[in-house]
C-alpha positions in Angstrom: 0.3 -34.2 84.2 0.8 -33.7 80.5 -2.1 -30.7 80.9 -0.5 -28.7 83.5 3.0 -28.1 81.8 4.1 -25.2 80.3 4.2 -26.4 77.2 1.3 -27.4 76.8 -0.5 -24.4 78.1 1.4 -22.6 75.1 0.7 -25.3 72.5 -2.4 -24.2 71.2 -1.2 -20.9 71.1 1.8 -22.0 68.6 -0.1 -24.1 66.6 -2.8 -21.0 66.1 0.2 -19.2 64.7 1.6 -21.6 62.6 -1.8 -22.4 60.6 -2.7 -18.7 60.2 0.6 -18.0 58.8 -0.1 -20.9 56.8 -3.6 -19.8 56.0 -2.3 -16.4 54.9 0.3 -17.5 52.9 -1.5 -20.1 50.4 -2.9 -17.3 48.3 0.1 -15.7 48.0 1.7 -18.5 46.6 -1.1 -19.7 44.4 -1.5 -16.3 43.0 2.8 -15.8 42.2 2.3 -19.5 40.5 -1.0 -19.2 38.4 -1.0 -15.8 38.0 -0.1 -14.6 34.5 2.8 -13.2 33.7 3.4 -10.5 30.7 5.1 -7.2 31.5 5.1 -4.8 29.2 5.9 -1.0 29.1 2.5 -0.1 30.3 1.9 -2.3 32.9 5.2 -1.3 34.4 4.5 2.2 34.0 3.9 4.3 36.8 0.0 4.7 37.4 -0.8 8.9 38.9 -4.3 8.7 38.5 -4.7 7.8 35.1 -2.6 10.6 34.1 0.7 10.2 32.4 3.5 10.8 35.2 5.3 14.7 35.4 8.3 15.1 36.8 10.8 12.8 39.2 9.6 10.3 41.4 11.5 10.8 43.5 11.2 14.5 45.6 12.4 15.5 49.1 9.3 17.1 51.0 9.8 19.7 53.7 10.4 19.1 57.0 7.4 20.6 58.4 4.8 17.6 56.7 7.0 15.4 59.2 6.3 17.6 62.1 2.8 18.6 61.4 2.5 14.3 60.9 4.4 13.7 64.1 1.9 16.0 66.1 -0.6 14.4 64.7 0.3 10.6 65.9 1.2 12.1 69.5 -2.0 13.8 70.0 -3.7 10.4 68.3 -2.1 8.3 70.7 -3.0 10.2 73.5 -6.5 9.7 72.7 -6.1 5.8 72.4 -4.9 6.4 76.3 -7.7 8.7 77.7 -10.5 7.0 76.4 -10.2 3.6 78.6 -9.0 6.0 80.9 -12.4 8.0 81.1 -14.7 4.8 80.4 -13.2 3.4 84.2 -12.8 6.8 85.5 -14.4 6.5 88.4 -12.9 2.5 89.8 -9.9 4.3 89.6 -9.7 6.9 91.9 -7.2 9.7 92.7 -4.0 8.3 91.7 -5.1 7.4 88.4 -6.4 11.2 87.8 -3.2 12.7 89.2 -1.1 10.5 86.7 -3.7 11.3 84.0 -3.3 14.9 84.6 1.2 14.5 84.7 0.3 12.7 81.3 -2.0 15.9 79.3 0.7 17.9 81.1 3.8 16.4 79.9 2.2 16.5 75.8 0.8 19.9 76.4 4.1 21.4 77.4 5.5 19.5 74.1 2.9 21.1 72.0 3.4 24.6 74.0 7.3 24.0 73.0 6.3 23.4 69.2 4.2 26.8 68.9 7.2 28.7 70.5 9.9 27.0 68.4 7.4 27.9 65.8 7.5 24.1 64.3 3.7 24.7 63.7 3.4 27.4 61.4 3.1 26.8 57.9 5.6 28.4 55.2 
């Protein structure tokens, strides 16, 4: 009877979680306690490259990088959709198309929106 509950169905599932975030976390801790521990200047320096650091840290970008990156993970994410899509095309029949179809529509008028608002070209 013990087998069929819902607990236990989910038991092996918990403890899975519970020894990989045990497993995970050991090195972690060993490395904060046996690590060394010096700062200095250097070490807490910032590192550009091997170069000596110009300017602030800290600058505002523009705008557009966010946009241009923003196209980019819509257009990436649409790809993560059709491509399961296309590999069971055919089991899926007309529906599936059609809604496929509403889909490319729906981020093409988005990216039709973008070039007319002019949120694509670069300053």
């Amino acid at each position: 009877m013990l087998s069929t509950s819902y607990f236990y169905q989910y038991l092996f599932v918990g403890i899975f979680v519970v020894f990989s975030a045990i497993f995970a976390l050991i090195p972690l801790i060993l490395a904060w306690f046996l690590a060394p521990k010096k700062p200095s200047a250097d070490k807490q320096a910032t590192y550009e490259c091997g170069l000596d650091s110009q300017g602030e840290p800290w600058i505002q970008y523009h705008v557009q990088y966010y946009i241009y990156a923003l196209v980019f993970v819509i257009f990436d994410i649409e790809t993560v959709f059709i491509y399961p899509w296309a590999v069971a095309f055919k089991k899926l029949g007309l529906f599936a198309f059609v809604e496929m179809v509403l889909f490319i529509a729906i981020l093409a008028f988005g990216l039709v929106y973008a070039w007319k608002k002019k949120m694509l070209e670069w300053d």
